[in-house]
C-alpha positions in Angstrom: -36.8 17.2 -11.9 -34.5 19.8 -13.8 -38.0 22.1 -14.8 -36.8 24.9 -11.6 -34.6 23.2 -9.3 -33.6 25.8 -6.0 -30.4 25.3 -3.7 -30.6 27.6 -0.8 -26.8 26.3 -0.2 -26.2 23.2 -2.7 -23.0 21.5 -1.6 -24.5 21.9 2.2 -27.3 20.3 1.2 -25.2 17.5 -0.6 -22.8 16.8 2.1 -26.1 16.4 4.2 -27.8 14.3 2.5 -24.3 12.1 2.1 -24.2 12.4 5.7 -27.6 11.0 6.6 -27.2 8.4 4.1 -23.8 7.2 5.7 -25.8 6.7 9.0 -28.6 4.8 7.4 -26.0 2.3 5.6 -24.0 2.4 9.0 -27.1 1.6 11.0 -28.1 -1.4 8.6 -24.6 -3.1 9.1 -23.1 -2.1 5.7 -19.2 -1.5 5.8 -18.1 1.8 4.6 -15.9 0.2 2.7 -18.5 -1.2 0.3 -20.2 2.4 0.1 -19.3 5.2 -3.1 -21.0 8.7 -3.0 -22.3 9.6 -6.7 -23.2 13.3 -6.1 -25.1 13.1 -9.2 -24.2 15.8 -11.8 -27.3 16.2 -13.9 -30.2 15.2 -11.4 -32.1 18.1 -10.4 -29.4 20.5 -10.9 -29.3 23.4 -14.3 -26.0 23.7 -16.1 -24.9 25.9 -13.2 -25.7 24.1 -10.2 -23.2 21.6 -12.2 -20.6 23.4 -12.8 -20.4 25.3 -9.7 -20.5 21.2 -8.0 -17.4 20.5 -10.2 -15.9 23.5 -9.0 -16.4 22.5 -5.7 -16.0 18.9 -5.8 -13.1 19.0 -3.9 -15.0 19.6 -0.6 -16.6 16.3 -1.6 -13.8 14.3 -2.5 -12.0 15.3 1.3 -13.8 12.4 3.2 -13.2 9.3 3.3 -15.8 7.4 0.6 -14.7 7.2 -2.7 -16.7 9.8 -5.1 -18.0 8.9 -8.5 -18.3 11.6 -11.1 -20.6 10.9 -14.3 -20.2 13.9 -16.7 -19.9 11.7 -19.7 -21.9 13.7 -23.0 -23.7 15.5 -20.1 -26.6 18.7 -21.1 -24.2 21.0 -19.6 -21.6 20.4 -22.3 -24.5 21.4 -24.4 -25.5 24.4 -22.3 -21.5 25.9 -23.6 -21.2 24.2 -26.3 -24.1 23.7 -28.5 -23.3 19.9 -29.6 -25.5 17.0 -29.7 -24.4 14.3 -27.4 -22.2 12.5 -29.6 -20.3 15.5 -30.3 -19.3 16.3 -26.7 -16.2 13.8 -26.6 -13.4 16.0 -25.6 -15.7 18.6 -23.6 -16.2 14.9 -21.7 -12.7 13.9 -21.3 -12.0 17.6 -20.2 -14.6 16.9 -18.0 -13.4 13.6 -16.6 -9.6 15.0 -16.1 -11.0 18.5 -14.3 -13.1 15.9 -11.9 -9.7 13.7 -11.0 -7.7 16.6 -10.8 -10.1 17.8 -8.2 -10.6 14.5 -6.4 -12.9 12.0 -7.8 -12.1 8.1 -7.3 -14.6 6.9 -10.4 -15.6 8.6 -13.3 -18.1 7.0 -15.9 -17.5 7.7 -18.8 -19.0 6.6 -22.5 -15.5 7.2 -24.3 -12.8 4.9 -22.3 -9.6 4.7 -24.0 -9.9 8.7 -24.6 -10.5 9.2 -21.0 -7.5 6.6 -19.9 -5.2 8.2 -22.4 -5.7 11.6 -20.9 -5.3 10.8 -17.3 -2.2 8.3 -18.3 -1.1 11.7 -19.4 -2.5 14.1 -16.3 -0.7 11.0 -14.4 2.7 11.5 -16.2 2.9 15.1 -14.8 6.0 15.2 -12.7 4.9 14.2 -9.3 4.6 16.4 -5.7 7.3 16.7 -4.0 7.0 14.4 -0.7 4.5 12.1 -1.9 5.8 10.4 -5.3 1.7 10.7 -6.4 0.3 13.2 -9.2 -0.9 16.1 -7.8 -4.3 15.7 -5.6 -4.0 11.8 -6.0 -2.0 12.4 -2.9 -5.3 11.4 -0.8 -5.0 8.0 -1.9 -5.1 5.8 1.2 -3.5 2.7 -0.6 -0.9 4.7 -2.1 -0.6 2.2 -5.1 1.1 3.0 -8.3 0.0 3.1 -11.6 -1.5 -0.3 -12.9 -0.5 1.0 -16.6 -3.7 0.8 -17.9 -3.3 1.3 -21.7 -6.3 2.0 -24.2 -7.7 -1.0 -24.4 -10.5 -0.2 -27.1 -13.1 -2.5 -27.0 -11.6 -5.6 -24.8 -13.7 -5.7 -21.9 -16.9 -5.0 -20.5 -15.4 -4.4 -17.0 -14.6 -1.1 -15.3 -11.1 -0.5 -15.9 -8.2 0.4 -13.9 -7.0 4.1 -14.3 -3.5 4.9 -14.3 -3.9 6.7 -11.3 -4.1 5.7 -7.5 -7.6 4.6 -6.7 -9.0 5.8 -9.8 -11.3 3.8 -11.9 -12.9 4.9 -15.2 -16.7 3.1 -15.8 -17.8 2.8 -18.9 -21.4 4.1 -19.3 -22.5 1.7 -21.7 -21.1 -1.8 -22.0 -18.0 -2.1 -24.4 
């Protein structure tokens, strides 16, 4: 799938395929509610197509569903980096934070409490003015506040509440 992948406009063609796919679940009865969009960072895309998706996941993130992001240990680290995958910790949590600051609901993620601890700390910036959220969390629909989600190491098996508005960090692998 990755051997020559070709975009003749890649975000077009993700927002169209999202687009169709949103019709089919509408037409089978399933609540849009129920439904998250996974762009899919890694599947038939090069290091390139990724990175330019993450620097235009924004224009994802504006609609209404809920976007996951899984950049956890990813090849592209590799394709800057040069690390094997266990190595690409903090290229993942820089990851992680560049994908909430740009709008991403979810992120999966293999290393939880250093991806919580870094967006508890995105989420302690001083907040916009008018809206009382960090910046970009301001699309929140629920407008919650921070459920003060603290490391929690190796507790639970269960996606975890992120210290941000409608953000939820998935572990990759159980816990």
């Amino acid at each position: 799938m990755q051997q020559n992948p070709h975009y003749a406009d890649m975000m077009s063609g993700i927002r169209h395929f999202f687009n169709e796919r949103l019709t089919a679940c509408d037409a089978a009865g399933i609540a849009r509610e129920r439904i998250i969009l996974d762009p899919g960072f890694g599947f038939g895309k090069t290091a390139e197509h990724n990175f330019h998706l993450l620097a235009h996941l924004g224009e994802l993130c504006a609609g209404e569903q809920p976007v996951l992001v899984g950049l956890s240990r990813k090849s592209m680290i590799a394709s800057v980096l040069d690390r094997a995958p266990d190595e690409r910790v903090f290229a993942s949590v820089a990851l992680a934070l560049i994908a909430v600051e740009r709008g991403a609901s979810i992120v999966r993620v293999h290393d939880v409490a250093a991806t919580a601890d870094a967006l508890a700390m995105w989420g302690a910036l001083p907040r916009s003015i008018g809206t009382g959220l960090p910046p970009r969390a301001s699309r929140c629909r629920q407008r919650r506040r921070c459920c003060g989600l603290r490391s929690a190491g190796r507790a639970a098996a269960a996606p975890r509440r992120c210290p941000l508005p409608r953000r939820r960090i998935v572990p990759a692998v159980p816990l």
